[in-house]
C-alpha positions in Angstrom: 6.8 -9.3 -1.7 4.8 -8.1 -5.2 3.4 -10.5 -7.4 1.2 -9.9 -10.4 -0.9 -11.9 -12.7 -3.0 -11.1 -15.5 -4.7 -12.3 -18.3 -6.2 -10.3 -21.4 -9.0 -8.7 -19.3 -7.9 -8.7 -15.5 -5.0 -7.8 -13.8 -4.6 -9.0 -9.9 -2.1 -7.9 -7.7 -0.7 -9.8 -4.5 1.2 -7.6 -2.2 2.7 -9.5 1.1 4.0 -7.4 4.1 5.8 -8.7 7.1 5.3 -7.0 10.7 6.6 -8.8 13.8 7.3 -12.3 11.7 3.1 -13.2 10.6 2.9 -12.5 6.9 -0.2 -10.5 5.7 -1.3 -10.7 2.4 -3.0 -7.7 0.3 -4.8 -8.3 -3.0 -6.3 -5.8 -5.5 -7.8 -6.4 -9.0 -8.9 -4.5 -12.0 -9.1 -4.5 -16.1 -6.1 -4.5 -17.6 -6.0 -1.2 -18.2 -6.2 -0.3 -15.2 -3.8 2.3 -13.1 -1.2 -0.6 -12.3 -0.1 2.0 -9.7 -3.2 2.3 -8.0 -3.6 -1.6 -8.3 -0.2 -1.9 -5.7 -0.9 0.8 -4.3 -4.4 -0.9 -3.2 -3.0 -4.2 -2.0 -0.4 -3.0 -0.4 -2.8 -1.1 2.2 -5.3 -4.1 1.6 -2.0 -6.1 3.7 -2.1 -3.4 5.8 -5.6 -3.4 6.4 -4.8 -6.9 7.2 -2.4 -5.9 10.2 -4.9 -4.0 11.5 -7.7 -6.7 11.7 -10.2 -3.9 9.5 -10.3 -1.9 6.8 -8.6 1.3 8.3 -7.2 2.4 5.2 -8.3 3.6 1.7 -6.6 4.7 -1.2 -7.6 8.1 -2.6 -4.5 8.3 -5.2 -1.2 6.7 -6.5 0.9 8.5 -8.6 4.3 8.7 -10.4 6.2 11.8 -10.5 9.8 12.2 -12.8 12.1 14.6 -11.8 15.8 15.5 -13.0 17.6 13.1 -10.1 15.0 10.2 -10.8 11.2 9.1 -10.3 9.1 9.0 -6.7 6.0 7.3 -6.1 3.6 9.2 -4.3 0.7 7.6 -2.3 -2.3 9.5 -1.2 -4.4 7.5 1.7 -7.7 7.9 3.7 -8.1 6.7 7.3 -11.1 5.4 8.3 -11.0 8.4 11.1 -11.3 10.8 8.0 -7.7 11.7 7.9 -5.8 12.3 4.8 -2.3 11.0 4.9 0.2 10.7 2.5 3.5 8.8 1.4 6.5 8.9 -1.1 9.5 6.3 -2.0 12.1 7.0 -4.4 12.4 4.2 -7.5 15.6 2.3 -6.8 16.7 -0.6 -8.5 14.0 -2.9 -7.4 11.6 -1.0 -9.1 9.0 1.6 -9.8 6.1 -0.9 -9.0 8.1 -1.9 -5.0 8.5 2.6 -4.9 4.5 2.1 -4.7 4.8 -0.4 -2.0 7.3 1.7 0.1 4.8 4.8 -0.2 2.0 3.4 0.5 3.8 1.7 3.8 5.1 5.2 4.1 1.7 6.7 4.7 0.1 4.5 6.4 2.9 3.4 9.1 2.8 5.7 11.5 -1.1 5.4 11.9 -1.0 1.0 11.7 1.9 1.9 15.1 -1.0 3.9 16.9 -4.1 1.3 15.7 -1.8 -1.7 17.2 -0.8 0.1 20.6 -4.5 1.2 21.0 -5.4 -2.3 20.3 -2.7 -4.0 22.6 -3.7 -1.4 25.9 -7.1 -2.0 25.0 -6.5 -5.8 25.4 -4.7 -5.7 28.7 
């Protein structure tokens, strides 16, 4: 789920993501000029951040690209093991600003698998 709010100086973003039925919750702020892309881009990993119990992820870029067939968000992420890993999502109907969400889910889900089964075998 993406929610926004702003006001004349500050734009906040809210980004919840759902993995194995708890809800984690993302939030990222900035002037109102601000990339709004970026802004999703950085609450959506803040949520996944969130899933992870640390801040694993960073965002080094957010960006939209147009092409003939349509638009694709493109997500550019740092791990906190130095890797740079990247997702993309295709605009649909829901959006432009949910194609951020999708990318930046796209980068970073392969990595929150690992962090969680590390965590879980570490645990037993």
């Amino acid at each position: 789920m993406l929610e926004e709010n702003s006001d004349w100086e500050r734009m906040q973003v809210e980004v919840t993501v759902e993995y194995e039925r708890q809800a984690f919750i993302g939030n990222a702020s900035g002037e109102i000029d601000s990339d709004k892309a970026a802004l999703i881009a950085k609450a959506t990993l803040n949520a996944a951040n969130a899933t992870c119990g640390q801040e694993a992820f960073s965002l080094d870029d957010a960006v939209m690209m147009k092409f003939a067939a349509g638009q694709l968000a493109v997500v550019l992420v740092r791990s906190n093991d130095g890797d740079l890993v990247s997702g993309s999502a295709a605009v649909r109907a829901d959006g432009w600003e949910k194609a951020v969400c999708r990318a930046a889910l796209d980068a970073v889900n392969r990595k929150v698998e690992r962090f969680l089964a590390d965590e879980e075998q570490q645990a037993s």
